[in-house]
N, C-alpha and C positions, 0 to 999 in steps of 0.2 A: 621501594624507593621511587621517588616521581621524575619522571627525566627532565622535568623542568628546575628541578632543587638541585640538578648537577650543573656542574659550572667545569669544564674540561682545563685540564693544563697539562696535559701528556700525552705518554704514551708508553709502550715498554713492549720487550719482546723477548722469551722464553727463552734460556740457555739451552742449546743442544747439551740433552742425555743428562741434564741436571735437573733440581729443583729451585730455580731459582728464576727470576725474573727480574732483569735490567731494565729498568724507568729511566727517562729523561722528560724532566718536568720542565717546564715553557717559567722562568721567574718571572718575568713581565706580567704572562697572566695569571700568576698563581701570587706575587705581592701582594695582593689585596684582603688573603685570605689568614694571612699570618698572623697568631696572636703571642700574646706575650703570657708567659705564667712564670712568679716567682723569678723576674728579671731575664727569663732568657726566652730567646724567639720561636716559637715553633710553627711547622704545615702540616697538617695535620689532610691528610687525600683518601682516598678508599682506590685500589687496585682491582680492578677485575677482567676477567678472562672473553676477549670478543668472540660473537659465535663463529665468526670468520675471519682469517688473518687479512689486514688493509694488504693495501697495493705496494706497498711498502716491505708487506713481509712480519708488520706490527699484531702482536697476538691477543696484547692485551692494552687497557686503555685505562686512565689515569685522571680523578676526579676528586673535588672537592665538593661536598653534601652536608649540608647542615639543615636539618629538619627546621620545620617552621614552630617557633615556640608554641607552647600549650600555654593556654588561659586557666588558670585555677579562680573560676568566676563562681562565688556566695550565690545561694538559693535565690536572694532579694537581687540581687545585679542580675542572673539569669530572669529572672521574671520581667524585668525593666527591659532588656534588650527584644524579648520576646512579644512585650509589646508595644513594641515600633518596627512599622511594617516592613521599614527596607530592612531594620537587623533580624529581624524572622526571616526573611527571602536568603539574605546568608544563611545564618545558622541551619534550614532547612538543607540547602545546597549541601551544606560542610557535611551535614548527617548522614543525606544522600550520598555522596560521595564515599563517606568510608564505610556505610554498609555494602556499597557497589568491590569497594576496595577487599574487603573480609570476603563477599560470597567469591570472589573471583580464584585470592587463595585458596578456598579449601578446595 
């Protein structure tokens, strides 16, 4: 996940001798993210474990991530982009990027 696709509106901290972890989500910053499906509202965040407890005592920290959509672009649409020089200079980049991305996981 890219730290810039996070968008922070919490925080939470580990139940002593439990498995459980208490969140308190920021609404102000976190309104903007809420969608509606089937008439009712949801927030829809991902949880995860900080490598260090804040100054606060907070263990874990509280975010909302939503990937950048994918382009499902035709052979003929890929060719046209490819030649015009500023959308090559992307597309090259984007390439680059997530082979940098793959070698770095494995």
């Amino acid at each position: 996940m890219e730290a810039q696709n996070k968008n922070y509106v919490g925080s939470g901290k580990q139940v002593k001798d439990l498995d459980i972890v208490e969140v308190s989500i920021c609404m102000d910053d976190a309104e903007q993210f809420i969608h509606e499906y089937k008439g009712k509202r949801y927030l829809t965040v991902q949880v995860a474990k900080r490598q260090e407890p804040s100054q606060f005592g907070k263990t874990h920290t509280v975010y909302h991530w939503k990937p950048e959509p994918k382009i499902d672009v035709s052979a003929a649409a890929y060719n046209e982009l490819v030649a015009n020089p500023a959308t090559r200079a992307v597309l090259d980049e984007r390439i680059a990027a997530n082979k940098a991305k793959r070698k770095a996981k494995k």
